[in-house]
N, C-alpha and C positions, 0 to 999 in steps of 0.2 A: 185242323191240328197245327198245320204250319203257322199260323196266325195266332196261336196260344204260343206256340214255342218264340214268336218274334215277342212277344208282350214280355213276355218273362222274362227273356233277355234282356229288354229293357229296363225292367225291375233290378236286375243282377246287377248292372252296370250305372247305379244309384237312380233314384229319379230328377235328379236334375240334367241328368244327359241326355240328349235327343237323336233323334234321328234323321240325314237326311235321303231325301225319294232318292231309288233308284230304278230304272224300269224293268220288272219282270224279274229284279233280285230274288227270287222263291225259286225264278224256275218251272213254277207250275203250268204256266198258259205257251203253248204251243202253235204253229197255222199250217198246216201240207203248203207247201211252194213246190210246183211241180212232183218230183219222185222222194221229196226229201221234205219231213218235219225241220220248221223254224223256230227258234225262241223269239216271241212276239219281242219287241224292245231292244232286240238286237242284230248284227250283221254277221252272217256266219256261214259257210260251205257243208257242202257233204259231209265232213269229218267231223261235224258236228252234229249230236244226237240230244234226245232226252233218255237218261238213265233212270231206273226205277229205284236204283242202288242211291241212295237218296240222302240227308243228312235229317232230313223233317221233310213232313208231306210226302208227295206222290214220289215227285221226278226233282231230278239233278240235269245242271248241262255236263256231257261228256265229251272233251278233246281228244281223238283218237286217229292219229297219221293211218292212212291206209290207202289203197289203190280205189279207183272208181275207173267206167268206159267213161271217157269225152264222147256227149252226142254228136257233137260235131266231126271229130276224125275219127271214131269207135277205137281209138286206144285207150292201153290204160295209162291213166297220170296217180301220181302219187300224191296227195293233198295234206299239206300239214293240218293240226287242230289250234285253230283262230276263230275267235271270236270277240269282237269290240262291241260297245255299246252304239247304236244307230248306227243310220246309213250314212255315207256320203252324201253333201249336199242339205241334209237337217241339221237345226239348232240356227243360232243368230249367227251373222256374217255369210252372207249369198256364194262368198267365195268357193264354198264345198269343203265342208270339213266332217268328220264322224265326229260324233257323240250326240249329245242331248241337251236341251234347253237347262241351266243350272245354275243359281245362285244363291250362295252360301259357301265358306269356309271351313267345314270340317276340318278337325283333328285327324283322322285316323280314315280310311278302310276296313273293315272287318267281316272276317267271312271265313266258310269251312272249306277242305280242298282234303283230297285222296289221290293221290300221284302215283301210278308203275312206270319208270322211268325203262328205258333204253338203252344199255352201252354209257349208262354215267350222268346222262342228261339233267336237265333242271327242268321243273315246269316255270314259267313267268308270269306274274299276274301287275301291269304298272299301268297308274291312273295320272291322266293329264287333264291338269285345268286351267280354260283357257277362255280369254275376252276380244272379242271383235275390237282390231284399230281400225278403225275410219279412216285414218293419214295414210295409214300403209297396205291400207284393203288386206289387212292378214291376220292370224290369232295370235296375240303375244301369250305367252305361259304365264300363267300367276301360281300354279303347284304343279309338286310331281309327287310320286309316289312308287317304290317299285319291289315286290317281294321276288323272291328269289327258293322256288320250293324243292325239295332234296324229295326220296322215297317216302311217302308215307300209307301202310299198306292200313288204317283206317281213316277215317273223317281228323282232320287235325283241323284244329283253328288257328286262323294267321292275323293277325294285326297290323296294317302297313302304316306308320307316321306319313303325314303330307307334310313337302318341305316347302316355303313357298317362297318364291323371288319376289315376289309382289304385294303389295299393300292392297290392290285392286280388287275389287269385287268379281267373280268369275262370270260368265253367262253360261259358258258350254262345260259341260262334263265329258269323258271318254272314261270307260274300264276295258282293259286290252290282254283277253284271255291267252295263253300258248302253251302248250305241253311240249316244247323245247325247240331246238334251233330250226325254224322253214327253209331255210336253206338245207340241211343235213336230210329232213324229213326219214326219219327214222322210223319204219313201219311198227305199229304195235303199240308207242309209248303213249301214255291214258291217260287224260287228266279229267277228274271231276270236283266241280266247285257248286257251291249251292249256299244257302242264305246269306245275301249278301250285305252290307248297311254300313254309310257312310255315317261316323259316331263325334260327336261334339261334347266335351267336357270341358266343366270349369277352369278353373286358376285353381292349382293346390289340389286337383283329382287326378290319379294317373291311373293305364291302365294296367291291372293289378297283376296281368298276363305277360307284362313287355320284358325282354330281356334286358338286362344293364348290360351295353357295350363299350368294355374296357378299350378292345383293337384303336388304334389310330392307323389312318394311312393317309401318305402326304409326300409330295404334294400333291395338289387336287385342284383342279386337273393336273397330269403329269403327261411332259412328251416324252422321255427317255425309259426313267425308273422311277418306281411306286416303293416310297419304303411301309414296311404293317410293321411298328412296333406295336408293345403291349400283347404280343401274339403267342398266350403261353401254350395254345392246344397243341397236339400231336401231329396235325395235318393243317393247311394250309391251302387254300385252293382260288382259282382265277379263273372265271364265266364269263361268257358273252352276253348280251343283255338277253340274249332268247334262251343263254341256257346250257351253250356248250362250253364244255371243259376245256380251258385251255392248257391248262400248266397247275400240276400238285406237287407243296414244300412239302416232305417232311421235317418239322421241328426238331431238331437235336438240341432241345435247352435252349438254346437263340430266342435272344428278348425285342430282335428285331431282323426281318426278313425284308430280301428285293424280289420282284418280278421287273424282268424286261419289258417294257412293253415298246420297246421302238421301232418294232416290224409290226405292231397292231394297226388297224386302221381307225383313226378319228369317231369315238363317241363312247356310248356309254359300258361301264364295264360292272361285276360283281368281283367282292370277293369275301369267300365264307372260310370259317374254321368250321374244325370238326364239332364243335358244341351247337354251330347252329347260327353264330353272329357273322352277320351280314351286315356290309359296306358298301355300299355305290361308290364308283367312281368313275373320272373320264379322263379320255384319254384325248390332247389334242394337242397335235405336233405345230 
């Protein structure tokens, strides 16, 4: 069934758009690692399940912060929901990196997601692509990609643009799942994601789903303040990359808003209005 539903959506999204491999993107194939189901294709803990609450096919992966016993000291820990594409150690450049063997430049991400957040949280879903240097034995980034998911009490679909610094051909892929900040680990907050597909279109095809983002914010990177012109919604909000709330404007008519960020620490930030437009930003002093 899943494999009609992926066809079709190919159809949908014209046929000159393609697709690229992702492993175990369905969801469907599983393995017992000790007391706990894996997603074959991916690197994931306890707090990671297969859901039958599904978007097609059988099973869905589910990110769900919760307690487990440590065999080792029989307490309990509290384990955020994480999951990346491979392990540590696979794909090109011996140095040890996650992801997966990969080459090609997609357009976009695209995939379904069902989020119960937590006390305000955000789910995170951001894709790094990345090529072995030889000179510097390390992965330089050639894209990113990073969504940013609010409540959604059914399957919504997300589309993330890859932005890319580089001209370069990728080798390694990573998709880097989180139902909100691991540091905070908020018991309870749910995230589930399922068919997933790295999407390539033409010159002159867009996808017919994407929002038009008026927000500007700048400068970018910022060390002190972030100005958001163009900011006509009612709310106003500032995330961390994983997901927590830092700081919400509300708009009174104001065509341009500041956040502080000069007690932030160094790297990447969100920030959404209430309609839904989302901005990357960083932050480096």
């Amino acid at each position: 069934m899943k494999k009609i539903f992926l066809i079709s959506t190919a159809i949908f999204c014209f046929a000159c758009t393609y697709a690229q491999t992702i492993p175990n993107a369905d969801f469907e194939s599983w393995t017992l690692a000790g007391p706990f189901e894996t997603p074959d294709g991916w690197a994931a803990g306890p707090s990671v399940s297969k859901s039958t609450s599904a978007h097609s096919g059988t099973y869905a992966i589910q990110l769900k912060t919760d307690t487990f016993t440590n065999p080792m000291t029989s307490s309990l820990d509290t384990i955020p929901g994480m999951a990346n594409t491979g392990m540590r150690g696979l794909g090109p450049g011996a140095g040890g990196t996650n992801g997966y063997a990969f080459t090609s430049r997609p357009d976009s991400l695209v995939g379904w997601y069902l989020f119960t957040p937590i006390a305000g949280e955000m789910s995170t879903i951001n894709v790094n692509l990345t090529k072995w240097n030889t000179g510097t034995s390390s992965n330089d980034i050639v894209g990113t990609a990073s969504f940013l998911g609010g409540a959604a009490g059914t399957y919504t679909r997300f589309s993330i643009p890859i932005s890319y610094s580089s001209t370069d051909l990728p080798d390694s892929a990573n998709i880097e799942l989180s139902n909100g900040d691991p540091m905070m680990r908020l018991i309870g907050a749910t995230l589930l994601v399922d068919d997933l597909v790295f999407v390539s279109n033409p010159t002159g095809i867009s996808d017919l789903n994407e929002k038009t983002i008026s927000m500007q914010c700048y400068p970018n990177p910022a060390t002190d303040l972030i100005h958001v012109a163009n900011c006509n919604e009612a709310q106003i909000s500032l995330y961390s990359a994983f997901g927590e709330l830092i700081q919400s404007i509300d708009n009174k008519g104001e065509n341009e808003l500041l956040f502080n960020v000069s007690t932030l620490s160094n790297g990447m930030y969100f920030i959404r209005t209430s309609n839904g437009e989302v901005e990357k930003v960083i932050v480096n002093h």
